[in-house]
N, C-alpha and C positions, 0 to 999 in steps of 0.2 A: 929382261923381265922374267920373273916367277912365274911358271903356271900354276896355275893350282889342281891339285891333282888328287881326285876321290875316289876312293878305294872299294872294294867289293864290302869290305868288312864294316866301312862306315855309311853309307846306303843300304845297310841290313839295318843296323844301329838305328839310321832316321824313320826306314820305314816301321820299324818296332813301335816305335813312339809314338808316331800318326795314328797306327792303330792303336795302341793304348789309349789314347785320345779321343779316338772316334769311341770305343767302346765305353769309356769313362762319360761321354754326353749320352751315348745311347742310354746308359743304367740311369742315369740323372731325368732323363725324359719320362723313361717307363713310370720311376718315380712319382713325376708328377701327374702324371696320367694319371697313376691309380690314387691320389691323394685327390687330385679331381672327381675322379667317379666317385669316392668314398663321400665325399662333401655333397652332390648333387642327388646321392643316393638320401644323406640326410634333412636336406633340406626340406624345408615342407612345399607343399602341393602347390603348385599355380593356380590361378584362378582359373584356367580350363578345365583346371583336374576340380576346383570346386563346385564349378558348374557342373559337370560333370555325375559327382557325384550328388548333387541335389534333383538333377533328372532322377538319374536311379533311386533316390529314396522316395519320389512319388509315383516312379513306375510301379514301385515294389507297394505303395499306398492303394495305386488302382488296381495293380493284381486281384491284394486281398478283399478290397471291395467287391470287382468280379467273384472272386470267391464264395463270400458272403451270399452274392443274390446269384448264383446258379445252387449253393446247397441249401438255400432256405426252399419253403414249398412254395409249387407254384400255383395250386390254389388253395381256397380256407379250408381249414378241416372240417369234418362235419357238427363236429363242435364250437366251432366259428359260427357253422352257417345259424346253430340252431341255437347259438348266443344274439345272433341276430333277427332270426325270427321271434325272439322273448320278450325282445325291447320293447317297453310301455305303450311309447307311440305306435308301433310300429300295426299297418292293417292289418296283416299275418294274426297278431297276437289280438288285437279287436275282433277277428274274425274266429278265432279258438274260443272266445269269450261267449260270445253270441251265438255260437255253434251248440254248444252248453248249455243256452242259456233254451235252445228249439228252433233257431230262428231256420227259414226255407234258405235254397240255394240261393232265388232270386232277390231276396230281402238281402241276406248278407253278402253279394255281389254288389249291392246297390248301394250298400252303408257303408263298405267298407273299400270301395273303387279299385277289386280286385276282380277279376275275370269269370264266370259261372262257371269254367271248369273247376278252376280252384278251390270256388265256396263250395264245390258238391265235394271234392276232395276231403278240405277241413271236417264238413260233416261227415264224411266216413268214417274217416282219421277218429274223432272224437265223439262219435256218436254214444260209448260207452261206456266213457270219462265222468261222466255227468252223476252215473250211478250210485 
């Protein structure tokens, strides 16, 4: 019988080749790695990432509301107030009227269902209006 007999020279030969091998699957793998990450990079958003982002567009909604009413004032100006004292109905301006017009503290407390400090107030206020 034959033995078969292998050489230093041809066990360098095969292990060359293995490694060629192994490295030719290694570059082919990285390959596909990064043609994967390139595609998952492009892909669009999951629906977590929708939700996601529709939280934050109403976060960012009530921010600006917060915003809104801490820089608005926090109370009427005084040109408010005294838009509100003008108003037709309003006793305030009945009682400017009547004040004008002579009437006592206690009459225009009594007509007008505002408080006798007030009506002596009014009449101060307007005493000289009338002239």
């Amino acid at each position: 019988m034959d033995a078969i007999v292998v050489t230093w020279r041809e066990l360098l030969v095969v292990g060359a080749i293995v490694i060629g091998i192994y490295v030719a699957e290694w570059f082919a793998f990285m390959r596909a790695s990064r043609r994967a990450r390139e595609k998952r990079e492009t892909i669009m958003p999951s629906p977590a990432m929708h939700e996601l982002l529709g939280r934050l567009e109403l976060l960012e909604a009530e921010i600006q509301a917060l915003r809104q009413r801490v820089d608005a004032p926090k109370q009427p100006t005084a040109a408010a107030k005294g838009a509100e004292l003008d108003k037709p109905g309003s006793p305030y301006s009945q009682a400017v009227e009547l004040a004008k017009q002579g009437l006592d503290a206690a009459t225009l407390a009594a007509h007008c269902g505002i408080s006798r400090g007030e009506a002596e107030l009014i009449i101060a206020l307007h005493r000289f209006d009338s002239v």
